[in-house]
C-alpha positions as CSV (number, residue, x, y, z in Angstrom):
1,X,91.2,70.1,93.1
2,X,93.6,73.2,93.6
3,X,92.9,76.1,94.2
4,X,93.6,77.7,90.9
5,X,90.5,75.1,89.4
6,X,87.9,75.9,91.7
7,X,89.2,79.2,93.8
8,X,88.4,79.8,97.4
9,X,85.4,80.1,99.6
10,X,85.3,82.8,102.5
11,X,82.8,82.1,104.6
12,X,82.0,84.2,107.6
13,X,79.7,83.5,110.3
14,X,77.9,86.4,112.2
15,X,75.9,86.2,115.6
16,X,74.2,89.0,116.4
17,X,70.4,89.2,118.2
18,X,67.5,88.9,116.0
19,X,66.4,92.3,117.0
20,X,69.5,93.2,114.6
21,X,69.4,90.5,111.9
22,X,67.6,92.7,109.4
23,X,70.1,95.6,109.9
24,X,73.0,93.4,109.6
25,X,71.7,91.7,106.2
26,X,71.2,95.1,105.0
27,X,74.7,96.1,106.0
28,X,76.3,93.5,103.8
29,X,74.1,93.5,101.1
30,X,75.2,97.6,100.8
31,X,79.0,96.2,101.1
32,X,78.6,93.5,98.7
33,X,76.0,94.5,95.8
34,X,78.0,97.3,93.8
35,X,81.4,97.3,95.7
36,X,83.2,93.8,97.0
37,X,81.2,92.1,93.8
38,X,83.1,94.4,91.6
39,X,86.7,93.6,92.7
40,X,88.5,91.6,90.7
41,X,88.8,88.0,91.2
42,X,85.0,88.0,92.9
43,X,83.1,84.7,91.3
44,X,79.7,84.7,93.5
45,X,78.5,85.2,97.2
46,X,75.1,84.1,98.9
47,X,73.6,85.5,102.3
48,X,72.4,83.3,104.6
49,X,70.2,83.9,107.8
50,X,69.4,81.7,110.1
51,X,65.8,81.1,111.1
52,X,66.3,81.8,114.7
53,X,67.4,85.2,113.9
54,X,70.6,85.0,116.0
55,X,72.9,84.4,112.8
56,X,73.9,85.7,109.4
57,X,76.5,83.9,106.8
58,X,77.7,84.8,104.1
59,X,79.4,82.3,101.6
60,X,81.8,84.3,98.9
61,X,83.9,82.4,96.3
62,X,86.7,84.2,94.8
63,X,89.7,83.1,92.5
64,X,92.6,83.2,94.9
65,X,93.2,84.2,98.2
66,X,95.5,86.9,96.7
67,X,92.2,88.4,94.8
68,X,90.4,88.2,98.3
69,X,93.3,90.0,100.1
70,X,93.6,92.6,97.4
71,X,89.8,93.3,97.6
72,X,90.0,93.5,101.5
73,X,93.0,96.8,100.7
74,X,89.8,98.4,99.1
75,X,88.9,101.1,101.9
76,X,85.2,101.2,100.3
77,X,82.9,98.3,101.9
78,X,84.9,99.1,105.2
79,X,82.7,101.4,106.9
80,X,79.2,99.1,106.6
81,X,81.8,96.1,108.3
82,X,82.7,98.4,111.0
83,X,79.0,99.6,111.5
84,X,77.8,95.9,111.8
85,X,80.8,95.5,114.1
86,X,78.9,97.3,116.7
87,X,76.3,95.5,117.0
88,X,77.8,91.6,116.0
89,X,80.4,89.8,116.1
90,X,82.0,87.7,113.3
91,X,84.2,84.5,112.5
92,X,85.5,83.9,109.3
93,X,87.2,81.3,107.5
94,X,89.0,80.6,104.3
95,X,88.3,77.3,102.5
96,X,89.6,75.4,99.3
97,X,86.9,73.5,97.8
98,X,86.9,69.6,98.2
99,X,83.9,68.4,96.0
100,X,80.7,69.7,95.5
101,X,77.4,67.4,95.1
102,X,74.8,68.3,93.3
103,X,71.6,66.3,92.9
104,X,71.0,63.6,89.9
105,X,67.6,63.7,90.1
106,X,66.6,66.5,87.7
């Protein structure tokens, strides 16, 4: 499917020690609950942490990559990514969903 059917995923990958986990989960739940989920084009994001503490990802859908990039212009949720910045580091990545599978046993 292209990317005008399904949109795009961001996902991005945090490490960060799990002395910090908390902080950082905090950090992009301020970034993301009233100010990147407002932005036009934003379908849905879930936040992930990893049960070893040492990771956080978060997994963001969005229409286009165009919606993402205009949302990134937005100087707002800037200052909580630069906080968490200090403390982990991050790699992100852009996907185009393949397929998605859902259970048939409900």
């Amino acid at each position: 499917m292209s990317e005008t059917e399904q949109g795009v995923v961001l996902i991005n990958i945090f490490t960060v020690s799990a002395a910090d986990q908390d902080r950082l989960v905090s950090l992009l739940t301020k970034a993301t609950d009233g100010i990147v989920d407002r932005a036009p084009g934003f379908l849905s994001a879930t936040l992930h942490r990893s049960v070893d503490g040492t990771k956080v990802a978060m997994y963001s859908r969005w229409r286009s990559i165009s919606d993402y990039d205009a949302m990134r212009d937005n100087p707002a949720p800037m200052p909580f990514l630069q906080e968490a910045l200090t403390f982990a580091t991050f790699e992100p990545g852009i996907y185009n969903i393949e397929r998605t599978f859902v259970t048939a046993l409900v």
